[in-house]
C-alpha positions as CSV (number, residue, x, y, z in Angstrom):
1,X,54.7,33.3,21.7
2,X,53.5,34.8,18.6
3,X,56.4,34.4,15.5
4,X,56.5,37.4,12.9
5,X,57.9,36.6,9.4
6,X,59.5,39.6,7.4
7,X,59.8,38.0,4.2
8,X,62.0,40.1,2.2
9,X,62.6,38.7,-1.3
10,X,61.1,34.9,-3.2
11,X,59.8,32.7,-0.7
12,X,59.0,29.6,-3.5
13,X,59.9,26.5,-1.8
14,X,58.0,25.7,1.5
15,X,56.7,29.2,1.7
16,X,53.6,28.1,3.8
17,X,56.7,28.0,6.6
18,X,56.5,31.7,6.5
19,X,52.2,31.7,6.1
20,X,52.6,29.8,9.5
21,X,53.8,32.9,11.2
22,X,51.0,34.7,13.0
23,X,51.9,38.3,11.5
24,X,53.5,37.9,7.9
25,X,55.0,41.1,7.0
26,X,56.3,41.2,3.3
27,X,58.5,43.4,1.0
28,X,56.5,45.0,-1.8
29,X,59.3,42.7,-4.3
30,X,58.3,39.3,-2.1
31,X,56.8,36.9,-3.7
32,X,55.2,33.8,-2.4
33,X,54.8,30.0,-4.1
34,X,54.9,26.0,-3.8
35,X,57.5,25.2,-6.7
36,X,58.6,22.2,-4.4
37,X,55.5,20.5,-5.2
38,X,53.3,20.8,-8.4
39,X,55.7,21.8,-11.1
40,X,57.8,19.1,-9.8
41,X,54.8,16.5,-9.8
42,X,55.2,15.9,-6.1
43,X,52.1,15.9,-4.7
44,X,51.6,18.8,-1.5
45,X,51.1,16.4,1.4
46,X,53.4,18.3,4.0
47,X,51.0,20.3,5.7
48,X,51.5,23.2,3.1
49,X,48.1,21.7,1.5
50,X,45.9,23.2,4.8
51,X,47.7,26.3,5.1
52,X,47.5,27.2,1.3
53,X,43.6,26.9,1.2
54,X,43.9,29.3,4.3
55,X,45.7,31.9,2.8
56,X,45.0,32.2,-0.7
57,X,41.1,31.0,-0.7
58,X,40.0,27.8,-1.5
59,X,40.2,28.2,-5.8
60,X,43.7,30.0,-5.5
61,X,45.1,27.3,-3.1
62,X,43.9,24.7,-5.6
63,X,45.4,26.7,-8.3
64,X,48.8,27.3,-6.1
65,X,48.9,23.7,-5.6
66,X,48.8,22.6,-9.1
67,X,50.2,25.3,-10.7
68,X,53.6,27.7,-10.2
69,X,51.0,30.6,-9.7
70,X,53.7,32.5,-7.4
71,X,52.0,35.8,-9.1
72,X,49.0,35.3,-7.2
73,X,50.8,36.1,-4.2
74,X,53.3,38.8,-5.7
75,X,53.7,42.3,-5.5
76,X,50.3,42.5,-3.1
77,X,48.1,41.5,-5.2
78,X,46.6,38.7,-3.3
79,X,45.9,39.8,0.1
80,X,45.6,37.0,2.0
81,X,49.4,36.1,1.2
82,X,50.8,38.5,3.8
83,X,49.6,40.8,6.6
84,X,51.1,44.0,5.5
85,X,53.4,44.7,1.9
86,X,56.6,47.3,3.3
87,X,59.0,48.8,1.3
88,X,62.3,46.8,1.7
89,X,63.9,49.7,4.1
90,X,60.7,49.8,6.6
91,X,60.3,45.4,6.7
92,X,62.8,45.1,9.7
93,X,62.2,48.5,11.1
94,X,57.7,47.2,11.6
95,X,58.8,43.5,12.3
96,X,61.1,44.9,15.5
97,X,58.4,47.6,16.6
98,X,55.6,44.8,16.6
99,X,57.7,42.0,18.7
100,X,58.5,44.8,21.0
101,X,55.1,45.6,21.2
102,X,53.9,42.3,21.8
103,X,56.9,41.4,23.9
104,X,55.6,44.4,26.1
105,X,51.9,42.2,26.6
106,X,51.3,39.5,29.2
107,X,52.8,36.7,28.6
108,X,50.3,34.4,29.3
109,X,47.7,36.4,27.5
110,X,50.4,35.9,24.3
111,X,50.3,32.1,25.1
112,X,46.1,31.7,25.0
113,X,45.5,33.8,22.1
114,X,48.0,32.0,20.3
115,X,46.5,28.4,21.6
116,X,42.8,30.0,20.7
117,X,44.1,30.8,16.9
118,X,45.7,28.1,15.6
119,X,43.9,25.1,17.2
120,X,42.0,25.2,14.3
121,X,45.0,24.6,11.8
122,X,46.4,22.2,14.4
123,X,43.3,20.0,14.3
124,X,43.6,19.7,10.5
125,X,47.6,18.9,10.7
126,X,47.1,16.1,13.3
127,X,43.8,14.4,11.5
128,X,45.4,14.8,7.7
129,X,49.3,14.9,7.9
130,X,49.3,11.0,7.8
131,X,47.2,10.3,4.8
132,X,49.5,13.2,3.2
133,X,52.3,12.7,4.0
134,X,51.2,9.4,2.5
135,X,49.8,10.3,-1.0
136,X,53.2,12.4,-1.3
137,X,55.6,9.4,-1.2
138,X,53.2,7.1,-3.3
139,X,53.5,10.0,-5.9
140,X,57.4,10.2,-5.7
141,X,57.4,6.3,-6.5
């Protein structure tokens, strides 16, 4: 089944949980960063380092992942961060309308769309969570 975020305030640690979602519907206050990683010196090995490059664009992901640079996703600035910016009264309101709406669709279509859309992102997990999951500890040492 498809997952919908409604991210309604700082999503700083482990935020690429929420860029997983298929439809990423954000307050116009959210904000979106990797302070787990980076600022702490821990290198992003976890899978957020696939998922970053998706969302923010190759430079920005680099950026995001060496950097704080939670206001390149803020306040809609950075488009790629979320798939539609809501005032805070109208985030629960869309994210309900939308899983009814796909909750209405075939369920099986649901299933191979979903399957079709993130095989790509899957593939990279499965061939690179190992090595960075890896680099991630031997930086912690």
């Amino acid at each position: 089944m498809p997952v919908i975020a409604a991210v309604n305030g700082p999503a700083l640690i482990h935020a690429e949980l929420a860029v997983l979602s298929d439809i990423v519907l954000a307050a116009e206050h959210a904000e979106f960063a990797d302070l787990a990683h980076g600022p702490t010196g821990v290198v992003p090995g976890d899978g957020v380092q696939d998922r970053v490059a998706d969302v923010a664009g190759p430079e920005p992901g680099t950026l995001l992942s060496f950097d704080r640079a939670e206001t390149e996703c803020a306040g809609g600035s950075a488009a790629g961060c979320r798939g539609e910016w809501l005032a805070a009264d109208q985030l629960m309101p869309r994210a309900r309308e939308l899983a009814r709406r796909l909750a209405a669709l075939p369920r099986r279509m649901l299933r191979h769309t979903r399957t079709i859309l993130v095989r790509d992102l899957r593939r990279r997990l499965r061939d690179e969570i190992d090595l960075g999951l890896a680099v991630e500890a031997l930086a912690t040492l």
